[in-house]
C-alpha positions in Angstrom: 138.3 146.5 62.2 135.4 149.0 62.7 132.1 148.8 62.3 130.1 151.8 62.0 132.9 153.8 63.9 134.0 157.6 63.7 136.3 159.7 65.5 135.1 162.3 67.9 134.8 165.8 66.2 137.5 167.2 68.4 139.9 164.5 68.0 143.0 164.1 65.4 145.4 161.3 65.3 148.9 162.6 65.8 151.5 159.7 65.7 155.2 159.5 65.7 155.3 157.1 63.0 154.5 157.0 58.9 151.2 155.2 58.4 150.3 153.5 55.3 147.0 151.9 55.1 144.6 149.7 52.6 141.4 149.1 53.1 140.1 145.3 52.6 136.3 145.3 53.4 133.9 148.0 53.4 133.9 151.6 53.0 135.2 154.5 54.8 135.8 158.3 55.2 138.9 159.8 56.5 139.1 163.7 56.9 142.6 165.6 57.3 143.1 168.8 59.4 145.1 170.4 55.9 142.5 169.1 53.3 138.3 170.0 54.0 137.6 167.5 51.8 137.1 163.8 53.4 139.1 161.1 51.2 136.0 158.5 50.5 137.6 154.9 50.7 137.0 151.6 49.2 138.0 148.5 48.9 141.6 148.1 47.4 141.8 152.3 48.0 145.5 152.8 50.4 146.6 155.7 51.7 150.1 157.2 52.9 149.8 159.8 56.3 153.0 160.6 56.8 154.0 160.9 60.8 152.7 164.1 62.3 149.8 165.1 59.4 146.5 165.1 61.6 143.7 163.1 60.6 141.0 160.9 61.8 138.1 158.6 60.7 134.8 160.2 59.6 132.6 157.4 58.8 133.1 153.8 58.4 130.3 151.6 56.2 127.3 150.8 59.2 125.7 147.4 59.4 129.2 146.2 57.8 132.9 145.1 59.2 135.4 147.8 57.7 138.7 145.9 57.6 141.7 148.5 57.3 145.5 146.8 57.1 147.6 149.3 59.1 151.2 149.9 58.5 153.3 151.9 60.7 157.1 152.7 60.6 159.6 155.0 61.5 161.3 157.2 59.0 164.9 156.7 59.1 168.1 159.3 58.4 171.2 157.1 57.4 173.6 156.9 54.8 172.6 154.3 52.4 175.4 152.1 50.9 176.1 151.9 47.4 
């Protein structure tokens, strides 16, 4: 949940695992270091960051609780059945 939050200008998110998120309530901006142009969310908007691609949070909706459902998981190299 956030509420009127942003990341620090110098700060990226750099995690080992995939992300995938939807936001529930509110709005939001996320910026990636690849893309100059933020990605305005809202509600029902997801996203997929795959592990490693630097982002961060721009702007979440002030005066409002921003409610983000967060996925993470590992990628996994294995031979699939069939």
């Amino acid at each position: 949940m956030s509420h009127g939050h942003c990341s620090p200008v110098d700060f990226w998110y750099n995690q080992d695992e995939n992300e995938w998120v939807l936001l529930l309530q509110g709005e939001a901006e996320l910026i990636f270091a690849d893309d100059p142009e933020p990605m305005r969310m809202k509600p029902g908007d997801a996203v997929f960051i795959p592990a490693h691609r630097l982002h961060r949070v721009n702007w979440t909706q002030p005066g409002v609780d921003t409610i983000w459902l967060a996925l993470f998981y590992l990628q996994t190299k294995g031979k699939v059945d069939e």
